[in-house]
C-alpha positions as CSV (number, residue, x, y, z in Angstrom):
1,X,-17.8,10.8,-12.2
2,X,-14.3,10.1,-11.4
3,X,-12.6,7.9,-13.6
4,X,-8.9,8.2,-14.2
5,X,-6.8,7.1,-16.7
6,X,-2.9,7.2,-17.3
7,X,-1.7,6.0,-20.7
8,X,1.8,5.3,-21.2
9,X,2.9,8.5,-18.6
10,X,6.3,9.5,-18.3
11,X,8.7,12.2,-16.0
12,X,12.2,13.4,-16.7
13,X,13.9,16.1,-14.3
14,X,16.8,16.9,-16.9
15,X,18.2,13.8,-17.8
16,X,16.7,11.6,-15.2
17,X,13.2,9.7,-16.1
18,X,11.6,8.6,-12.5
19,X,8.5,7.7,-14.2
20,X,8.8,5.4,-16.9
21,X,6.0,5.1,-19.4
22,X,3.0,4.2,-16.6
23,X,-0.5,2.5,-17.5
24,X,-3.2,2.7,-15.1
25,X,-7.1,2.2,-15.3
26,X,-8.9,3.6,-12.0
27,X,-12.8,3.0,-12.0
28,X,-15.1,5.9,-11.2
29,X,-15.7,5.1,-7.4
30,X,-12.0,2.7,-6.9
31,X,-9.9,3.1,-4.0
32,X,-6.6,2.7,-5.2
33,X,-3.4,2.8,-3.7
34,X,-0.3,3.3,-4.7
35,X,2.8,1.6,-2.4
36,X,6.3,1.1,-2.9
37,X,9.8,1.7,-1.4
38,X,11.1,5.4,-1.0
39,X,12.3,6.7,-4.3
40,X,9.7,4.4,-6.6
41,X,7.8,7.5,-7.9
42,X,4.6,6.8,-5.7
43,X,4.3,10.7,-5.1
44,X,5.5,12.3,-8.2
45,X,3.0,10.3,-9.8
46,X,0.0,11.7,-7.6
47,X,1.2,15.1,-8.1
48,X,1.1,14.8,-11.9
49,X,-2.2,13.3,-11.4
50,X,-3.3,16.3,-9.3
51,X,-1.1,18.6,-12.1
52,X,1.2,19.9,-9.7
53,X,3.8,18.3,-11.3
54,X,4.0,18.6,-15.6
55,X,3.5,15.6,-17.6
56,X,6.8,15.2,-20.1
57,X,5.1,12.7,-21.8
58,X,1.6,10.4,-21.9
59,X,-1.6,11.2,-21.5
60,X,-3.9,12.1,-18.2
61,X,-7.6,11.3,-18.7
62,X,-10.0,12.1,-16.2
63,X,-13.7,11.0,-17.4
64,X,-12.5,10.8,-20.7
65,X,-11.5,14.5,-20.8
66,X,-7.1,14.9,-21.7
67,X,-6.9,17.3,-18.5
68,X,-2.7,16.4,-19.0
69,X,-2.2,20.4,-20.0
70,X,-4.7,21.7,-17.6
71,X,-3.1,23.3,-14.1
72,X,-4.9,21.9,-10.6
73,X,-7.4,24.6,-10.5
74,X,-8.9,22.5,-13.6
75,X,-9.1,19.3,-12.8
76,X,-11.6,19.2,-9.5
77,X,-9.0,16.9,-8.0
78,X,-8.7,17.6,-4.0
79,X,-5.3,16.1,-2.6
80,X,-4.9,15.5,1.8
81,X,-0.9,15.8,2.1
82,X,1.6,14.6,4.7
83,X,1.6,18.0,6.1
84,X,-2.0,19.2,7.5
85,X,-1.1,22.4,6.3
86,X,-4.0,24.4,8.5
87,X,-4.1,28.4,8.7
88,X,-3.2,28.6,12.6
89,X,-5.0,31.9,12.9
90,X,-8.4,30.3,11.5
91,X,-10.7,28.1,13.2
92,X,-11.5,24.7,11.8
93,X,-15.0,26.0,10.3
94,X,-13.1,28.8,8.5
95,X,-9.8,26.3,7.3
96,X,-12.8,23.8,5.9
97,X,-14.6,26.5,4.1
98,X,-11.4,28.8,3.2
99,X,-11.0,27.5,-0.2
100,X,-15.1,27.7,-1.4
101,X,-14.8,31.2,0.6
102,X,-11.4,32.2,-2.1
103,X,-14.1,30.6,-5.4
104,X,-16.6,33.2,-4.2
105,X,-19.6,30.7,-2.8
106,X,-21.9,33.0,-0.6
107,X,-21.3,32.6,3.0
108,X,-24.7,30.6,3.9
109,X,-23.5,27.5,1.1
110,X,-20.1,27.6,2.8
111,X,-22.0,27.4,6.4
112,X,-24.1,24.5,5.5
113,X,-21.4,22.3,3.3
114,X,-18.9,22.6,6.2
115,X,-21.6,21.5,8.8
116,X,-22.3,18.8,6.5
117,X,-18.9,17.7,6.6
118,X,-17.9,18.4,10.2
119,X,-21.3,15.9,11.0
120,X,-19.7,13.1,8.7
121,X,-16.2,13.4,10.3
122,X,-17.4,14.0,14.2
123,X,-15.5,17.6,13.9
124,X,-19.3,19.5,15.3
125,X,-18.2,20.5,18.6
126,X,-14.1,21.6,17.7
127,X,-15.6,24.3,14.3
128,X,-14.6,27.1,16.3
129,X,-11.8,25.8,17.9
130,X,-8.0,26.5,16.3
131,X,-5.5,23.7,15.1
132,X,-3.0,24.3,18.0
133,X,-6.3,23.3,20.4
134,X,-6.6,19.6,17.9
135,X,-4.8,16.6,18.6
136,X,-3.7,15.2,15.2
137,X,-5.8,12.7,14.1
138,X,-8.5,16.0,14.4
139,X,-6.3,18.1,12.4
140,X,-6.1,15.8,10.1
141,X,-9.3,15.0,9.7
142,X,-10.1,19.0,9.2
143,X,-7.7,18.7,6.0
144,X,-9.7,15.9,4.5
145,X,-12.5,17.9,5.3
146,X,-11.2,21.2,3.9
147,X,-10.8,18.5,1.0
148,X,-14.8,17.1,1.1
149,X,-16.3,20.5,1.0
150,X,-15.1,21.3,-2.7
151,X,-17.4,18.0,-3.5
152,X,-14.3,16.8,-6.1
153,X,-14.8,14.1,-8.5
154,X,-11.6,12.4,-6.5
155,X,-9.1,12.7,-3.5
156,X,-6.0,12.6,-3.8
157,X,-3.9,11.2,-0.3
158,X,-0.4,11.6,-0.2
159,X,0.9,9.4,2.9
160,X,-1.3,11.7,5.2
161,X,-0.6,9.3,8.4
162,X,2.8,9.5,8.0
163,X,2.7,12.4,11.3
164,X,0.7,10.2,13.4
165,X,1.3,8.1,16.3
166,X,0.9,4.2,15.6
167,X,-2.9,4.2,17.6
168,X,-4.2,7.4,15.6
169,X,-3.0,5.7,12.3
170,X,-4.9,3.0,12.9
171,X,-8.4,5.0,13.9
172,X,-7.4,7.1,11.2
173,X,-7.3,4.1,8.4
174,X,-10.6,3.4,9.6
175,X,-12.3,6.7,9.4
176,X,-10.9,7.2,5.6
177,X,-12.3,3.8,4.7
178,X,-15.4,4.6,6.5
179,X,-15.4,7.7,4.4
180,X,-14.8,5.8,1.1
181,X,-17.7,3.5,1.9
182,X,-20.0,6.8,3.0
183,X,-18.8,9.2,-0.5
184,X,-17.9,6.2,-3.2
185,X,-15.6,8.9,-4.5
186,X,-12.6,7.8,-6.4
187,X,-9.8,8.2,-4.0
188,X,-5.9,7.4,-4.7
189,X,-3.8,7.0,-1.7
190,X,0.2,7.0,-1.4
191,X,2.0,5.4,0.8
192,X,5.2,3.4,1.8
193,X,3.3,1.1,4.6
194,X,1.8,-1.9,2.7
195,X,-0.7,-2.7,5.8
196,X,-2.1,0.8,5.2
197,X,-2.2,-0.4,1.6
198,X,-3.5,-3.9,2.4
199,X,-6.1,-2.7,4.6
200,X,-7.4,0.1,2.5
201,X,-7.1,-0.7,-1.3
202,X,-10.2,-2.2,-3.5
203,X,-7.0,-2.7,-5.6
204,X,-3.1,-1.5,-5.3
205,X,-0.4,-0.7,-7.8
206,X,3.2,-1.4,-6.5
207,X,5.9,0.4,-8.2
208,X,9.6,0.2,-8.1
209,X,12.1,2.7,-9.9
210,X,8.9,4.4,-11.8
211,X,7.8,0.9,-13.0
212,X,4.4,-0.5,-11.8
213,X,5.4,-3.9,-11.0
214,X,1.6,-5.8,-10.4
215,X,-1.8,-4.4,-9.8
216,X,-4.6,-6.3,-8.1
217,X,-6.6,-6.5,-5.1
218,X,-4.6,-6.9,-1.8
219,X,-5.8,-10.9,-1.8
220,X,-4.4,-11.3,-5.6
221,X,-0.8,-9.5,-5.3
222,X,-0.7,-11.3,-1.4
223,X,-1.2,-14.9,-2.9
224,X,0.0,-14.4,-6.5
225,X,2.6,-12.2,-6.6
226,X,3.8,-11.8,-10.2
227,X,7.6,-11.6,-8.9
228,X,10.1,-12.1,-5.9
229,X,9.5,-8.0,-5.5
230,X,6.1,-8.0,-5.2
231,X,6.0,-11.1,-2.9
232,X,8.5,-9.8,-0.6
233,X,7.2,-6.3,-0.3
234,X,3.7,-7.2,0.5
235,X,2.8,-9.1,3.5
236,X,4.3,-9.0,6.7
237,X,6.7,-10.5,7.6
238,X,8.1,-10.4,4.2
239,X,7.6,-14.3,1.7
240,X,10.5,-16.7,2.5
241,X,12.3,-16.7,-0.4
242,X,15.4,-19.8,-0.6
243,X,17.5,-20.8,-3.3
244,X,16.3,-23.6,-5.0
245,X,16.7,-26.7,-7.8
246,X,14.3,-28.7,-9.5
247,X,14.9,-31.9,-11.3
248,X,11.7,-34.0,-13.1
249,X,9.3,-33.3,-10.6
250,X,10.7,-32.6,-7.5
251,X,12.9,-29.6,-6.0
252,X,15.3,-29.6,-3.6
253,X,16.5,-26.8,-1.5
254,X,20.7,-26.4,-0.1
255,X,21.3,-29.4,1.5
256,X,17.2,-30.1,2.3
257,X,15.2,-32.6,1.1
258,X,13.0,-33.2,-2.0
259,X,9.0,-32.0,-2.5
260,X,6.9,-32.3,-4.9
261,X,7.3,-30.1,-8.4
262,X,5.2,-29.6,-11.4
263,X,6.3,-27.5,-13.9
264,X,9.3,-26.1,-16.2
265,X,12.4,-26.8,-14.5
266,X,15.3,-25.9,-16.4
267,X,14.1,-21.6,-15.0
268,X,13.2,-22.6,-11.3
269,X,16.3,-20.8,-9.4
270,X,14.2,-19.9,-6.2
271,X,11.5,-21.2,-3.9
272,X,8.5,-18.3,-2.0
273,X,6.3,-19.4,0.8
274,X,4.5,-17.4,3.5
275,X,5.3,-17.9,7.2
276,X,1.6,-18.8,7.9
277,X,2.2,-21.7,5.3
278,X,5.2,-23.4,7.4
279,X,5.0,-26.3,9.5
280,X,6.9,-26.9,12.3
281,X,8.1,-30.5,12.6
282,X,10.7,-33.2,14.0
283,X,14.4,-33.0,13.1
284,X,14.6,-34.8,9.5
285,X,11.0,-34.3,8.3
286,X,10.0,-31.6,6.0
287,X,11.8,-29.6,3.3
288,X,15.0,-28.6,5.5
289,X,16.1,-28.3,9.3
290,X,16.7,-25.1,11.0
291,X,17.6,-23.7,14.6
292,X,15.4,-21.7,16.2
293,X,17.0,-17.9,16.8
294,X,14.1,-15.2,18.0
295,X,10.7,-16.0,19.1
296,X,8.2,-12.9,18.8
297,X,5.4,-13.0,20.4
298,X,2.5,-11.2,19.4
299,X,-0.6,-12.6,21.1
300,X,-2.9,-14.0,18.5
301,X,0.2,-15.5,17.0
302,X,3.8,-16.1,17.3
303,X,6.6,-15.6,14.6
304,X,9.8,-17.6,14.8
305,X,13.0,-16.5,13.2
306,X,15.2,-19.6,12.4
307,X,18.4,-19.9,10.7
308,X,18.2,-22.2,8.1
309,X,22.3,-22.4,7.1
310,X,22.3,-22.2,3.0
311,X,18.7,-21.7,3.1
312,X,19.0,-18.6,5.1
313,X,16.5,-16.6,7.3
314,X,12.7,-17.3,7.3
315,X,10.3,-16.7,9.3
316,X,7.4,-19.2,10.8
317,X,3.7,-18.4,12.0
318,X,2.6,-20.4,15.1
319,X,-1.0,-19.5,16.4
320,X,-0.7,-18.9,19.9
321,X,2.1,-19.0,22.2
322,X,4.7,-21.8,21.6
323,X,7.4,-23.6,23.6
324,X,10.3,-23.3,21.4
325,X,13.0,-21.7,22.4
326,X,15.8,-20.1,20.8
327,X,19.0,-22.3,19.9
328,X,16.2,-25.9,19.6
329,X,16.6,-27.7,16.0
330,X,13.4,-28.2,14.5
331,X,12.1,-29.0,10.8
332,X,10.2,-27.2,8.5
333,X,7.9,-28.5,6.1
334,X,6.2,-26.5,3.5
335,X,2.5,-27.0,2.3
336,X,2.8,-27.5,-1.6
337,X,-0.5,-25.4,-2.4
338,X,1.0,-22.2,-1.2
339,X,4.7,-23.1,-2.4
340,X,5.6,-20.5,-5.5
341,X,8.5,-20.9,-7.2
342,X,10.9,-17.9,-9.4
343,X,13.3,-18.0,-12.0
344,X,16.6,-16.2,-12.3
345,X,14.7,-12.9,-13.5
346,X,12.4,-12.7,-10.2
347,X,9.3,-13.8,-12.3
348,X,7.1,-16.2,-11.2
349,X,7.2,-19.6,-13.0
350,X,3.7,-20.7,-13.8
């Protein structure tokens, strides 16, 4: 069983408070992550999870049990950090099995757990090589298995891709889902990249300024995003997000034309839509006009950057290739089942 459970957690370093009054449910079994901008509290809020880091106020359950006064060595947690953190002088079987070896497990449980292990990451034929003979994606996968081989009732990650090259990030995302989907141990995963978060999360909790600002699955907080935050910080590229006015039931946006509205006008002060929900269209049609700045192409799909005046920046997704070319006025018009609309606080307006 791993079940986690933070009621109402707070941090203060002297007079500063970086975590302010947290709630979060994790399922025995959940992969959770937990993404924001540098600074939100992602990783100070692991590490008091893990009990590296005191609790000033709160409550940390795990399985029912208040393990919030308990040090590390009590809470059969196992974090993976940024850092591999590998004994250099030890080969990978004896970094996997240093930490059962410093518990006192006999030498022939150690032996089979860490071939176990080495089987389920593909580490067999490197257990008596040395970390300087790994590439990193290996060494990194010796730390999560250093990490398996205590059998924890949950892993802790904290950004643990951060050292790798773009390629091994990606094979590395897969092998930790992969392992997720071979253990079903409760694992919570920090990081700052939202497509490592949108790629590996059964749910994710963004946080800003040690505030969790939405939690839901990747699909939930991508096509209902609570506020302008949220919807800007997941997905990529980023929500459009225009000034806006509604009046009855249409809006209008700087200088752009009316759609279609349905709902409480006097709080509507912006308009959100995603790039892929843009259509490009004839000079006067649409929501607005624009000029065509950047293409970037990307092979499955293209993204143009067009400069929309008052309107500002957005950003359009075209399948394919596409003939525009920068400095050519084109309109934009907006499908109205994807169109989301804020009010002067950031919140969305239902």
């Amino acid at each position: 069983m791993g079940a986690i459970r933070l009621e109402r957690v707070e941090k203060w370093f002297d007079d500063v408070q970086v975590i302010k009054g947290v709630d979060i449910d994790i399922a025995d079994g959940e992969f959770v992550v937990f993404v924001g901008p540098s600074g939100c509290g992602k990783s100070t809020l692991l590490r008091m999870i893990a009990g590296l880091e005191d609790t000033s106020r709160g409550t940390i359950w795990l399985d029912d049990r208040d393990v919030t006064p308990l040090p590390p060595s009590g809470r059969k947690l196992s974090m993976v950090f940024q850092s591999y953190a590998l004994y250099p002088h030890m080969s990978v079987r004896e970094n996997m099995g240093f930490g059962l070896k410093t518990s006192g497990v006999s030498d022939s449980i150690i032996d089979e757990k860490v071939r176990k292990v080495a089987q389920t990451l593909e580490l067999e034929e490197y257990l008596d090589r040395r970390p300087k003979a790994l590439s990193g994606g290996q060494r990194q996968r010796v730390a999560i298995g250093r990490a398996i081989v205590r059998e924890p009732v949950g892993f802790l990650f904290d950004e643990p891709l951060s050292n790798l090259d773009a390629a091994l990030r990606v094979q590395m995302r897969f092998e930790i889902a992969k392992l997720h989907n071979t253990l079903r141990t409760t694992m919570i995963y920090v990081t700052h990249d939202q497509v490592e978060a949108m790629t590996l999360a059964d749910r994710i909790v963004v946080l800003k300024d040690g505030l969790v600002m939405q939690t839901g699955t990747p699909a939930d907080l991508y096509k209902r995003p609570d506020n302008l935050f949220v919807a800007q910080f997941i997905g990529s590229p980023k929500m459009n997000v225009m000034p806006c006015r509604v009046k009855e039931n249409a809006y209008q946006l700087p200088r752009g034309r009316y759609g279609d509205y349905h709902g409480p006008a006097a709080q509507v002060e912006h308009l959100g839509i995603r790039a892929e929900h843009i259509s490009i269209v004839e000079p006067g049609q649409g929501q607005c006009d624009v000029s065509v700045e950047v293409i970037e192409y990307l092979g499955a799909d293209t993204i143009v950057l067009v400069d929309g005046g008052r309107v500002g920046q957005l950003s359009v997704r075209v399948p394919g290739e596409t003939d525009l070319r920068p400095g050519e006025n084109i309109g934009l018009a907006f499908d109205p089942s994807y169109t989301l609309f804020f009010d002067h606080l950031g919140d969305v307006v239902v």
